[in-house]
N, C-alpha and C positions, 0 to 999 in steps of 0.2 A: 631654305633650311637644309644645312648638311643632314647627312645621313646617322650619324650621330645624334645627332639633337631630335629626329623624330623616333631613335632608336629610344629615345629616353623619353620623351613623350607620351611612346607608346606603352613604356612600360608603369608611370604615372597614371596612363587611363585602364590600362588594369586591373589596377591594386586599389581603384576606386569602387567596387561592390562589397570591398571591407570597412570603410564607412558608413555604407547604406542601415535604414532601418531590417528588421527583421519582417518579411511579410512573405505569404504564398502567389505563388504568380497563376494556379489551376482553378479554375470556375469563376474568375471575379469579372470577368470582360463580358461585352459584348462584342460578336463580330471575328471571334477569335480565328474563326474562316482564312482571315487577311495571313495567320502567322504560317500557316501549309506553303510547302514549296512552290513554285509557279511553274517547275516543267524538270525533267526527269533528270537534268545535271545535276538543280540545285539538290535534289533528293538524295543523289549519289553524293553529295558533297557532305550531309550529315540534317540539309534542312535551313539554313541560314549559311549567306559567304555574300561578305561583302567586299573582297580584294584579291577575286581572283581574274587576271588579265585575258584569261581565253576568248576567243572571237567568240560569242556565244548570246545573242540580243535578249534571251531571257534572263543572262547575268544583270543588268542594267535594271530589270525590275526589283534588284535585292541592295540595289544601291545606285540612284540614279545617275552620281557624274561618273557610272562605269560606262554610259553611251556615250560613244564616241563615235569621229568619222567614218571608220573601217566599219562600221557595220551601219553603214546606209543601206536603205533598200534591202535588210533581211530581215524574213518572216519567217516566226517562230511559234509552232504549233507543238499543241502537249497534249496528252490522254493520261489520266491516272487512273487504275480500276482499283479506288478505295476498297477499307474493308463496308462488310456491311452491304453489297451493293450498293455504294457508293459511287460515282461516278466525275472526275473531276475534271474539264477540261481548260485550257488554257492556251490563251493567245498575244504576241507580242511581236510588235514592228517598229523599225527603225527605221529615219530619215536625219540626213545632216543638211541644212540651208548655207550654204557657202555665203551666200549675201550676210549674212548674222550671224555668222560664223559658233554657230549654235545646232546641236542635236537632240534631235526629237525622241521622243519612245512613245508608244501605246502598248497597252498593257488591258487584257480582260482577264477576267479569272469565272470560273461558273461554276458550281455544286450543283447538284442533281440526287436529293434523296431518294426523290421518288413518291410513288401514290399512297395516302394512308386511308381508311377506316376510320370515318368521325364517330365520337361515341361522344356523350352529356357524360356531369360527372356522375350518374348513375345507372351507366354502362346503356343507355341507348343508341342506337344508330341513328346517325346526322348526316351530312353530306360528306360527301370523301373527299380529299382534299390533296393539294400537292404541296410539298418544300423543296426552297430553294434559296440558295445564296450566289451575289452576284457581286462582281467590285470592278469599276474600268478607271484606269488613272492614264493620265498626259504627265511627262515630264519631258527633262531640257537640260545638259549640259553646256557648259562652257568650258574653254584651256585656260589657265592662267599662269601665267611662264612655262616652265618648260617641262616640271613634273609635276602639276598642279591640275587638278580639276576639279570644279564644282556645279551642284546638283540640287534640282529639286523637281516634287512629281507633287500633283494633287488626282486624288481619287475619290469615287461616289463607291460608298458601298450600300447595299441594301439586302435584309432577309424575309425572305416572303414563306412564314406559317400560320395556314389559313387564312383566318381573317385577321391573323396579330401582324403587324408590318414592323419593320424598325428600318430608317434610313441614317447612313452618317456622312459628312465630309470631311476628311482626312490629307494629310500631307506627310510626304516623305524630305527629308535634307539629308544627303550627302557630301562627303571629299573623299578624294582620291590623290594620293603619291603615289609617283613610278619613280624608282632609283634603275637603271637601265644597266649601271655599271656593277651595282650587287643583285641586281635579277629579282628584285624587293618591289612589290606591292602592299600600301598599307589603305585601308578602306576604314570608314565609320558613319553612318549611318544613325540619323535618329528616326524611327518610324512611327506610321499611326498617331500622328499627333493631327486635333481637332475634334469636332464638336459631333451631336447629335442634331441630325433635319429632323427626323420623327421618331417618336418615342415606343416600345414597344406597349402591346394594351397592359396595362394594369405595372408596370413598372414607374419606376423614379427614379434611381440611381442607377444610372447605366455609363460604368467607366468603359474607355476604350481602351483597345490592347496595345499602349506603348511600350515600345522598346529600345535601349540605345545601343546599339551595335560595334563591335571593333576587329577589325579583321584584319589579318597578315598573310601573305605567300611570298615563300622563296623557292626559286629553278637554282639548281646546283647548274653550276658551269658544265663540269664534265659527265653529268648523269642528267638522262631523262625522267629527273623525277622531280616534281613541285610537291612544300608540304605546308600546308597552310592552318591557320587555329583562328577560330571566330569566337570572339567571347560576347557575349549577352547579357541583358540585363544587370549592367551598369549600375544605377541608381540603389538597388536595394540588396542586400547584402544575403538574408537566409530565405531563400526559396527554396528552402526543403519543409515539406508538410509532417506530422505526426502521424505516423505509421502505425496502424494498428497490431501490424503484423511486427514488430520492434517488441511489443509487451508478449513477454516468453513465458507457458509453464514454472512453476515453483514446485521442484517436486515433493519436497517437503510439508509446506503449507496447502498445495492445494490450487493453490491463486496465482495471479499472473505477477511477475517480477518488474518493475517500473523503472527498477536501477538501468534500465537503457534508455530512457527516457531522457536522463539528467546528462548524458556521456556529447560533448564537445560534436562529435563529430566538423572537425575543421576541414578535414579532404575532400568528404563528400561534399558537404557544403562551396567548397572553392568551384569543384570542378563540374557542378551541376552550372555552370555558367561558362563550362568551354566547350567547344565542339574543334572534332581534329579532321584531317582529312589528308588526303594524297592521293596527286596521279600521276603514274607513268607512262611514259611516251613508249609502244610500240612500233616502233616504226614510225614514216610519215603520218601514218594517217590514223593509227587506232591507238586509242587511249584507254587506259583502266585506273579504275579509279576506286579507295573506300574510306568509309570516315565512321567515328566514333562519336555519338549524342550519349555525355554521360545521364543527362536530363532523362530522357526517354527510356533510359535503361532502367535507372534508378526510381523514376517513378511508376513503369508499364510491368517488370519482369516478375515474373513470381520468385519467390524465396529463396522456394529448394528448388527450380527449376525455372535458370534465368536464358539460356539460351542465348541464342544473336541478338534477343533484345539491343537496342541502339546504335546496332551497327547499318551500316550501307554498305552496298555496293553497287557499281556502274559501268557503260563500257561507252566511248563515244566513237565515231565514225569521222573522219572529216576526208569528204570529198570535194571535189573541186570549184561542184555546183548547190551541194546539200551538206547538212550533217543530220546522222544520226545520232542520236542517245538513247541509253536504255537504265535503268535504276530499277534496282529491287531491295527496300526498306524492309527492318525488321522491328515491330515495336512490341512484340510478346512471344511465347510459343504460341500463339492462336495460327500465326501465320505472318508472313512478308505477302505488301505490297507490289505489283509491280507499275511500271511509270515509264511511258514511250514518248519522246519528240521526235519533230522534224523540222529544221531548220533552211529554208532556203535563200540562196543567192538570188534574188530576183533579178539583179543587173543582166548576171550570166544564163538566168536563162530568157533572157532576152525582154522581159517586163518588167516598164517603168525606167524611165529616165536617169541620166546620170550615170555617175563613175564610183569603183570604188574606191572612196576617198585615201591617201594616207594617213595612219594616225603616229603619233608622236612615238609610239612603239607599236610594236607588232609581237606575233605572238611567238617567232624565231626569237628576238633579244629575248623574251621574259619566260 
């Protein structure tokens, strides 16, 4: 497909969340754990990116035919210090099988709330207890001509609060175009699709958090800068909730004003489904990066005082044998998150077999 034709494509799958029904996307899942970044790029990226080309093995977890040969044999380690004491860490490795000409990924992800205080509902003390969320998923790329590639990952998630359990299994599908001659990546991604293994205690309707994903990046020829836009939630149209903070004073009457209630809102609406981002090339080796979640802003920020709400920022390192990342998330005045990876060449430093592979681009074209 020319470049053209997936330009128009792209912009067809777009303008597909203005057909969708009207529904809210906040508290109705289980599991919603799966939708957090998996290691401190994606963080820096806005939280979702599913077509950006960088050498980077935790990209492939947000869109599987992003694994490729060129990141055989690296391991990708992440630390998040949520809010809350929260603690989030993350793991993900790469192998390509030259015989089947197919690449692998592993992917864990772990939550760590921490210890609580059992009480009855009549405030006695019970046994104390831990929470936790867990998710490990396999996937598998293939090339198919020459800017093509496609993708898919299955994962077990499970959450363990006290004695209530819930397990599910889940799947990821990807594709990937490289346009090499316009410096163009375009990604889409459908996530979280699949079923519940166990039910949590006393529930019945336990949907999971699907999402269908669309994402773009372009590298200017003569600047070191890439600017990419990931749009979300595809299928449904107004994921904007009723704000209570929307109903104003009446000075007059006394009582709260509703006439905001009724008002269109089409912008916000649109763009509670894009997220923006950009990074610049510093030099060879150090990159900076920051992206915009209108979602995040518009649903976390206070009123009269919105702050960095939904913005990021990041900085990445690329060394010869390692990379670094660093991300610091803002999703209120409460405070920004910060979010650390390490990324290594295990070829180069001498563990584990094999080369590393070429891939059909590199991260100089794109």
């Amino acid at each position: 497909m020319k470049f053209w034709g997936v330009t128009r494509l792209l912009a067809l799958l777009t303008c597909l969340p203005l057909f969708g029904s009207a529904q809210v996307t906040g508290g109705q899942y289980v599991f919603e754990f799966l939708n957090l970044p998996q290691s401190a790029h994606i963080s820096a990226l806005g939280g979702n990116n599913v077509s950006n080309p960088m050498d980077d093995i935790s990209l492939s977890l947000q869109n599987p035919a992003q694994m490729r040969p060129a990141l055989h044999n690296q391991l990708g380690l992440g630390y998040n210090g949520y809010y809350a004491g929260i603690s989030i860490s993350n793991l993900a490795y790469g192998y390509y099988a030259p015989k089947l000409k197919t690449a692998f990924v592993l992917g864990v992800q772990y939550l760590n709330y921490g210890n609580f205080e059992g009480r009855d509902n009549i405030g006695n003390t019970t046994a104390d207890f831990k929470a936790n969320d867990f998710a490990i998923s396999i996937g598998a790329s293939k090339q198919y001509g020459e800017r093509w590639r496609y993708g898919a990952s299955i994962k077990l998630a499970q959450s363990n609060y006290a004695a209530s359990r819930g397990s599910a299994m889940l799947a990821d599908v990807g594709i990937l175009y490289t346009d090499t001659a316009n410096l163009i990546t375009i990604g889409a991604t459908a996530k979280n699709m699949g079923f519940m293994l166990r039910k949590f205690e006393g529930s019945s309707d336990e949907p999971l958090p699907f999402d269908l994903q669309l994402g773009i990046s372009k590298r200017f020829a003569h600047m070191p800068l890439r600017v990419m836009a990931t749009v979300h939630h595809h299928y449904e149209w107004d994921i904007r909730y009723n704000n209570p903070a929307d109903l104003v004073s009446n000075s007059l009457t006394g009582g709260k004003d509703s006439s905001s209630l009724s008002k269109n809102y089409f912008a916000d609406k649109l763009f509670r489904h894009v997220i923006l981002g950009a990074e610049l090339a510093l030099g060879k080796r150090l990159t900076i990066g920051v992206s915009y979640n209108h979602l995040h802003r518009a649903e976390l920020a206070l009123a009269d005082k919105k702050g960095l709400a939904g913005f990021a920022f990041g900085a990445s390192l690329q060394l010869n044998k390692f990379q670094v990342h660093y991300a610091r998330s803002y999703y209120s005045i409460v405070g920004a998150y910060n979010e650390f990876g390490l990324n290594l060449c295990l070829n180069k430093l001498g563990i584990g077999k094999g080369e590393n592979f070429n891939a059909v681009y590199t991260e100089k074209e794109l």
